[in-house]
C-alpha positions as CSV (number, residue, x, y, z in Angstrom):
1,X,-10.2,-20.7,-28.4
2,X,-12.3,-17.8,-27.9
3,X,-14.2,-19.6,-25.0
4,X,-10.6,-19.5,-23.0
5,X,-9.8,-16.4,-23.8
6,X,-13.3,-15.4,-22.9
7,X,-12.6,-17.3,-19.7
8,X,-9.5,-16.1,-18.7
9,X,-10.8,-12.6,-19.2
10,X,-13.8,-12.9,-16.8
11,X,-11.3,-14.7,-13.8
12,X,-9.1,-11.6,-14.2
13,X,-11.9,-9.7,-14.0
14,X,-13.6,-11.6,-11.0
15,X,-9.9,-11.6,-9.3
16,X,-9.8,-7.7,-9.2
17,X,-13.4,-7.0,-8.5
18,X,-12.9,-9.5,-5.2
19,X,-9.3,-7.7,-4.5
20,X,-10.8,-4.2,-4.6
21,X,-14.0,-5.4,-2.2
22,X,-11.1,-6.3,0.3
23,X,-9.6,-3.2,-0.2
24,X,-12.6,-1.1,0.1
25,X,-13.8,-3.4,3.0
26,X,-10.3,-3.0,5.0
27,X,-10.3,0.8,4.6
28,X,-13.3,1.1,6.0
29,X,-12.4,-0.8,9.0
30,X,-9.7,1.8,9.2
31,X,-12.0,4.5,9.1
32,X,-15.1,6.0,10.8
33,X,-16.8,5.0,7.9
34,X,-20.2,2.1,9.4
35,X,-21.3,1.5,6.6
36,X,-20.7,-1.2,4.2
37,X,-18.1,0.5,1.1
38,X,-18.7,-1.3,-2.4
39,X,-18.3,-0.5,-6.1
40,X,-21.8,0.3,-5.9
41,X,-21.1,2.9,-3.2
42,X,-18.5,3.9,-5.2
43,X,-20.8,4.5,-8.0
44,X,-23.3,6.7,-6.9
45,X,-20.5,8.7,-5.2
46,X,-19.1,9.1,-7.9
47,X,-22.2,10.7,-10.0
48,X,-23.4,12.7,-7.0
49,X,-19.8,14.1,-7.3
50,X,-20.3,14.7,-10.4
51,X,-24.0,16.2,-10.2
52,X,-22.1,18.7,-7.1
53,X,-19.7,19.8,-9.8
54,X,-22.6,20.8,-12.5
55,X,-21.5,18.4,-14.8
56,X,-24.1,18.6,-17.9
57,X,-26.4,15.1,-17.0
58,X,-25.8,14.3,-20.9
59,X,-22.3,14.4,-19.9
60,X,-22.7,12.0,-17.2
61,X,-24.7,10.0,-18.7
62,X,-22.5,9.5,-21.8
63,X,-19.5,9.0,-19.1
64,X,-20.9,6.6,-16.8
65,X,-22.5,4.6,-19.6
66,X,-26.3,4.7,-18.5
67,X,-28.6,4.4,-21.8
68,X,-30.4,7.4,-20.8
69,X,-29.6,10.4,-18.7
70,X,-32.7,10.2,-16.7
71,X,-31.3,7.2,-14.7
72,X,-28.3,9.4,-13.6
73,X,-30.9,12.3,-12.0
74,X,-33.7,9.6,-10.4
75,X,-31.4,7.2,-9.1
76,X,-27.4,8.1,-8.5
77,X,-27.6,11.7,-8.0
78,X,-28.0,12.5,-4.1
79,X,-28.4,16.4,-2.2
80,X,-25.3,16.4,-0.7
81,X,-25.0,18.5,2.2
82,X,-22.7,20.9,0.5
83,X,-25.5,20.8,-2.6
84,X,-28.1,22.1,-0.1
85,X,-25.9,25.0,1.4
86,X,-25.2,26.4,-1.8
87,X,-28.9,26.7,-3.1
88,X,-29.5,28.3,0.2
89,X,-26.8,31.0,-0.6
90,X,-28.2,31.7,-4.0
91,X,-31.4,31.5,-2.7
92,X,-30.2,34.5,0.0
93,X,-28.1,36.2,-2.9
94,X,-31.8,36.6,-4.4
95,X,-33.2,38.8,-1.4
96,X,-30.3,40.9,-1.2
């Protein structure tokens, strides 16, 4: 019994991951968007976000589910562009 259950539960979960790469896939055929959209895309978007924000990386860490917060700064979190302008306008605050 808890084999089918166990079963049933994994083909739901198969069905939407599949349905959501189709939608992911077709809205970036709609868009200007060349490369390939995926939940892992989705996934280090998603922390980088979060890293733009501020958002404590114990925070993250505890929301994403990573084992240690280390994983969140080395791997997911990218400079986004908007990351870069801002330190240059603190960094020109400083001189002024």
């Amino acid at each position: 019994m808890i084999e089918s259950t166990y079963s049933q539960i994994r083909l739901v979960a198969l069905s939407t991951r599949t349905k959501l790469a189709t939608l992911l896939k077709g809205g970036a055929d709609i868009s200007s968007i060349k490369k390939p959209i995926t939940t892992h895309t989705l996934h280090h978007s998603h922390i980088s976000t979060l890293a733009q924000l501020g958002i404590n990386l114990k925070a993250m860490q505890e929301h994403v589910g990573h084992s240690d917060y280390k994983k969140n700064l080395e791997i997911y979190t990218h400079v986004t562009n908007q990351m870069a302008k801002d330190m240059m306008n603190k960094f020109e605050r400083l001189g002024s």
